[in-house]
MMTF fields as JSON, N, C-alpha, C and O atoms, coordinates in Angstrom:
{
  "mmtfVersion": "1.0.0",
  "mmtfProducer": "UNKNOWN",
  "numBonds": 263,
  "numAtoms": 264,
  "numGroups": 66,
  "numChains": 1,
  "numModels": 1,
  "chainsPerModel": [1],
  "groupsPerChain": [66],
  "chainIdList": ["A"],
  "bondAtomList": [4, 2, 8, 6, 12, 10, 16, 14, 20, 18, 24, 22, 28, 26, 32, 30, 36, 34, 40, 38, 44, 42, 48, 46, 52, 50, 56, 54, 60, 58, 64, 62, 68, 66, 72, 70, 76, 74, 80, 78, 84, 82, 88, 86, 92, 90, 96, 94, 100, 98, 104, 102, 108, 106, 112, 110, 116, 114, 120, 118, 124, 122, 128, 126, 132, 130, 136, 134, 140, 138, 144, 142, 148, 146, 152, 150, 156, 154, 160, 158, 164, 162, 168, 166, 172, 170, 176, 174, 180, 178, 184, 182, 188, 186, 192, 190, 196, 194, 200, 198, 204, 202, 208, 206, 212, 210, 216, 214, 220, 218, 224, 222, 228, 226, 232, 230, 236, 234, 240, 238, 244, 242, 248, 246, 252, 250, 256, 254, 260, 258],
  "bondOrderList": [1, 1, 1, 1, 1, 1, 1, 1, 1, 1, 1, 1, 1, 1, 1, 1, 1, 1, 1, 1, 1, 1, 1, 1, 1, 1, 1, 1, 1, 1, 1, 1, 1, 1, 1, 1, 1, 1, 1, 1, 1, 1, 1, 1, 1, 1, 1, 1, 1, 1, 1, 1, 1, 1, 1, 1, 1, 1, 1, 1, 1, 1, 1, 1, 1],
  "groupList": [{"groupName": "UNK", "atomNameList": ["N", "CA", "C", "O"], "elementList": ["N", "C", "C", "O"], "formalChargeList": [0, 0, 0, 0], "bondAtomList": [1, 0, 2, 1, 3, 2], "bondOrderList": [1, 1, 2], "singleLetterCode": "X", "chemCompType": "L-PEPTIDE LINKING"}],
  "groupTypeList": [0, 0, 0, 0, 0, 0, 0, 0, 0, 0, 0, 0, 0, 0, 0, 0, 0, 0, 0, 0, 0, 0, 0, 0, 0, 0, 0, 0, 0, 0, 0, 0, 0, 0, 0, 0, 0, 0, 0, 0, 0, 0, 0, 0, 0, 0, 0, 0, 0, 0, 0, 0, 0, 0, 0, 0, 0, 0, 0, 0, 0, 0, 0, 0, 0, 0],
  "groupIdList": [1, 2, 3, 4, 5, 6, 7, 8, 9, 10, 11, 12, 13, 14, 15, 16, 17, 18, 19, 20, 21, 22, 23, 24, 25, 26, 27, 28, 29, 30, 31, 32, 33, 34, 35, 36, 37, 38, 39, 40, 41, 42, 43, 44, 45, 46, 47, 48, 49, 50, 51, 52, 53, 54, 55, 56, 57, 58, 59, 60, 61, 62, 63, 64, 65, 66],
  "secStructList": [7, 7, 7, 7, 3, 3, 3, 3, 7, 6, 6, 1, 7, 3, 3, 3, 3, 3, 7, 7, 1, 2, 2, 2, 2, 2, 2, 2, 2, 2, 2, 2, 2, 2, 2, 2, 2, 2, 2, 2, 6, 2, 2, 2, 2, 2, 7, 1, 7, 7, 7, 7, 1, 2, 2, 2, 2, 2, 2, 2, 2, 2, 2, 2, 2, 7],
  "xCoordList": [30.073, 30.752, 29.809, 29.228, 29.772, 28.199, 29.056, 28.642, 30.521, 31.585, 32.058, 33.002, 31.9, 32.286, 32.009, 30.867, 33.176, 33.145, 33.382, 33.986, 32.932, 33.21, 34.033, 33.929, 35.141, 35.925, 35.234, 35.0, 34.696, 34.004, 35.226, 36.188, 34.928, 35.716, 34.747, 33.714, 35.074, 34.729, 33.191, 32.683, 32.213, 31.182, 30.212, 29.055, 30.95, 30.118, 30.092, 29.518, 31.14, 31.117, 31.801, 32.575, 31.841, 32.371, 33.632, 33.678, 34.942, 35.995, 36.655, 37.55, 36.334, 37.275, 36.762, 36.112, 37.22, 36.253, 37.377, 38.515, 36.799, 37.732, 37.005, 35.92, 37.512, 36.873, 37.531, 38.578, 37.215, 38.192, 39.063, 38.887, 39.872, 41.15, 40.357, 39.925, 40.161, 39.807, 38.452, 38.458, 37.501, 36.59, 37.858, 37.274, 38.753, 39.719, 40.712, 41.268, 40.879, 41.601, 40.658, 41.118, 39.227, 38.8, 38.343, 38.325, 38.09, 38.102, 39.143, 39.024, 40.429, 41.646, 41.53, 41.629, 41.205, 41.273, 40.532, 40.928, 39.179, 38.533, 38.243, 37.461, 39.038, 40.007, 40.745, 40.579, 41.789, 42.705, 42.145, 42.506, 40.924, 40.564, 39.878, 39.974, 38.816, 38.515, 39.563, 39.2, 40.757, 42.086, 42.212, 42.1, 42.496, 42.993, 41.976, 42.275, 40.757, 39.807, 39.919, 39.889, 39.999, 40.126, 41.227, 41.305, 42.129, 43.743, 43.326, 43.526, 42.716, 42.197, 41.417, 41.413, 40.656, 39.399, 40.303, 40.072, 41.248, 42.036, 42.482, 42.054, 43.578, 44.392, 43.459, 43.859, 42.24, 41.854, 41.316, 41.349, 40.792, 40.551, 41.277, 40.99, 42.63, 43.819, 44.594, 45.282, 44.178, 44.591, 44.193, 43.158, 45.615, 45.215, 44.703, 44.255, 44.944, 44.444, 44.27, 44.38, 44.099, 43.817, 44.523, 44.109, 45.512, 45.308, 45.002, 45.427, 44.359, 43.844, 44.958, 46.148, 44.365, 45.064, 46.085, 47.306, 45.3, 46.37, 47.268, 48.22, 47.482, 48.424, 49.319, 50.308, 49.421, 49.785, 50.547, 51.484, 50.238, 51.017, 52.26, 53.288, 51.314, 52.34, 53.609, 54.718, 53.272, 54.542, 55.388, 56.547, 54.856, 55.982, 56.541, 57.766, 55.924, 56.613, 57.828, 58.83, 57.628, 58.354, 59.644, 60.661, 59.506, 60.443, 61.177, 62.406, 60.424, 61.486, 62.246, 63.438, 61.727, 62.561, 63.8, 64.851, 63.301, 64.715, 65.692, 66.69],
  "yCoordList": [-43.283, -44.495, -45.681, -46.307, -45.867, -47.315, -48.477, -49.433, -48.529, -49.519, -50.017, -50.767, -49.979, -50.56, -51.975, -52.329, -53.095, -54.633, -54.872, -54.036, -55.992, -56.245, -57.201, -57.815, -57.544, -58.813, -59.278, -58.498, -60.951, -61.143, -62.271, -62.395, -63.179, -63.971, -64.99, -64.653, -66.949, -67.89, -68.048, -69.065, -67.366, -66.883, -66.509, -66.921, -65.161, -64.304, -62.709, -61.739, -62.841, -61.39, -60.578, -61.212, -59.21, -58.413, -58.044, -57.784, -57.946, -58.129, -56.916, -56.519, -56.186, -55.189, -54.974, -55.821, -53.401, -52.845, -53.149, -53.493, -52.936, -52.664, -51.622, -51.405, -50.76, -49.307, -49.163, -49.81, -48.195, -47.663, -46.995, -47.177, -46.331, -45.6, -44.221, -43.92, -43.417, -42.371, -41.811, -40.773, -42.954, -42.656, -43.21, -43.686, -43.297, -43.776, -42.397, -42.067, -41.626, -40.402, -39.12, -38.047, -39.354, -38.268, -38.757, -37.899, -39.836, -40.081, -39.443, -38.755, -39.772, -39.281, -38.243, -37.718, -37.139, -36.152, -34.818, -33.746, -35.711, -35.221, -35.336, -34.642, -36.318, -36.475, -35.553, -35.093, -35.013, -34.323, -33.328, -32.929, -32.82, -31.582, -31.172, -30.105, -32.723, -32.624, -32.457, -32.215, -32.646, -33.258, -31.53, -30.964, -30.981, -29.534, -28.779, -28.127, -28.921, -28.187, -28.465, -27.451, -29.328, -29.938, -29.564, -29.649, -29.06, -28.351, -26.817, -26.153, -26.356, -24.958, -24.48, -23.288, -25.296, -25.219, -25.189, -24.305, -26.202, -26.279, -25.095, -24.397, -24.531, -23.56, -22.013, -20.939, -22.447, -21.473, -21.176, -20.077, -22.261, -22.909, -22.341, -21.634, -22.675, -22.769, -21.066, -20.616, -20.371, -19.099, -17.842, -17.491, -17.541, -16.145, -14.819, -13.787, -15.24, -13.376, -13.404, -14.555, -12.721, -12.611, -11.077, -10.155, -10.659, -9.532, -9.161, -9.848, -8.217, -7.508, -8.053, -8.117, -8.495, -8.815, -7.636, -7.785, -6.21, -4.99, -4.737, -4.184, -4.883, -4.904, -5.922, -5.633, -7.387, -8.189, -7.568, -6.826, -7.796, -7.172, -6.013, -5.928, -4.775, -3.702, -4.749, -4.76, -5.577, -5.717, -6.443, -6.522, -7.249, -7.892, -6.87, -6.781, -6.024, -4.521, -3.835, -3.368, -3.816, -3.503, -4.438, -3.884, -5.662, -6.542, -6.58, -6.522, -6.694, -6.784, -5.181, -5.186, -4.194, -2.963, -2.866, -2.23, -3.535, -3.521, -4.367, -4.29],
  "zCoordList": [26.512, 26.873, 26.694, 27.58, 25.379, 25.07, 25.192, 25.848, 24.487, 24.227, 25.668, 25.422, 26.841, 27.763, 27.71, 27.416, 28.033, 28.19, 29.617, 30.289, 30.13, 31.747, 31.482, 30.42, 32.534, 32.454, 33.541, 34.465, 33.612, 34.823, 35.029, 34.271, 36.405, 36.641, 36.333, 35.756, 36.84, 36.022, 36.757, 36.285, 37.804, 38.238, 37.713, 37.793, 36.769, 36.021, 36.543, 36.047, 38.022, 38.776, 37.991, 37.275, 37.798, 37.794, 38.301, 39.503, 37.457, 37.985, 37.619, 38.365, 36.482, 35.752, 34.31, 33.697, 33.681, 32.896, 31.837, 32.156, 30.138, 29.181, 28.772, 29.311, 27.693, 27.3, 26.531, 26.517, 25.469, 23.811, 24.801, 26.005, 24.402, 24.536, 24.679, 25.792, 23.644, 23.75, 25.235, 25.897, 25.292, 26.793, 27.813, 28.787, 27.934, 29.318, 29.343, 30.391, 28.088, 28.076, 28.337, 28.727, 28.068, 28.507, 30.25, 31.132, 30.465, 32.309, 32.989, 34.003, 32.228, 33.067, 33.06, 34.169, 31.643, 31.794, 32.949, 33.407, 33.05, 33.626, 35.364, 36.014, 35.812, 37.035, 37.395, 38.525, 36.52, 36.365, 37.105, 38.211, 36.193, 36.35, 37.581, 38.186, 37.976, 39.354, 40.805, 41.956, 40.358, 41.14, 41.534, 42.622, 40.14, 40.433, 41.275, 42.275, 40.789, 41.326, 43.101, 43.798, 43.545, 44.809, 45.904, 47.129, 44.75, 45.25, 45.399, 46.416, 44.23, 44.71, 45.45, 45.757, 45.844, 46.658, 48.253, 49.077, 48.477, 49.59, 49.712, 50.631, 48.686, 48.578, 49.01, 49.458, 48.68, 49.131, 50.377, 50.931, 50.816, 52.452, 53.144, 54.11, 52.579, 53.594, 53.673, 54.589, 52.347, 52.021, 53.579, 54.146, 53.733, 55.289, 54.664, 55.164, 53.334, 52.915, 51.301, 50.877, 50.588, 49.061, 48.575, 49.278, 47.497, 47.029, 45.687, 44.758, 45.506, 44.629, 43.63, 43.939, 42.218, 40.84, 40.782, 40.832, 40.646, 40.363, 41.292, 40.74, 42.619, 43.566, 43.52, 44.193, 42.822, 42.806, 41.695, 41.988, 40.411, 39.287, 39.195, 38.522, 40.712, 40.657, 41.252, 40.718, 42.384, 42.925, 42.32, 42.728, 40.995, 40.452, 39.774, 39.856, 39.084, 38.076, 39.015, 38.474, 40.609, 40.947, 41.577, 41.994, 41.59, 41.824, 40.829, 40.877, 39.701, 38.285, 38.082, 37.773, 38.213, 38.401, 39.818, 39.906, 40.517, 41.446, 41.296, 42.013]
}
């Protein structure tokens, strides 16, 4: 991110950024990803129990068979 411009006000402060397109799509993107990570981390916080991948699987094999 070298291309960053500042918009200042009539001061000279710092008011707001401009940036190419492509560094503002990988920011978002990488928000995103912090966003999710932050949800799983909860989800797991918040999780009463965990099961085994293969116990999980049988029971959908057997939901879809009934």
């Amino acid at each position: 991110m070298k291309d960053i411009e500042y918009v200042t006000d009539e001061k000279g402060r710092k008011k707001g950024v401009l940036l190419p397109l492509a560094d503002f799509e990988k920011l978002k993107g990488e928000v995103e990803d912090l966003e999710d990570a932050l949800e799983l981390e909860k989800a797991r916080m918040d999780a009463t129990g965990f099961k085994k991948w293969k116990d999980f699987v049988r029971e959908i094999d057997a939901a879809k068979k009934a």
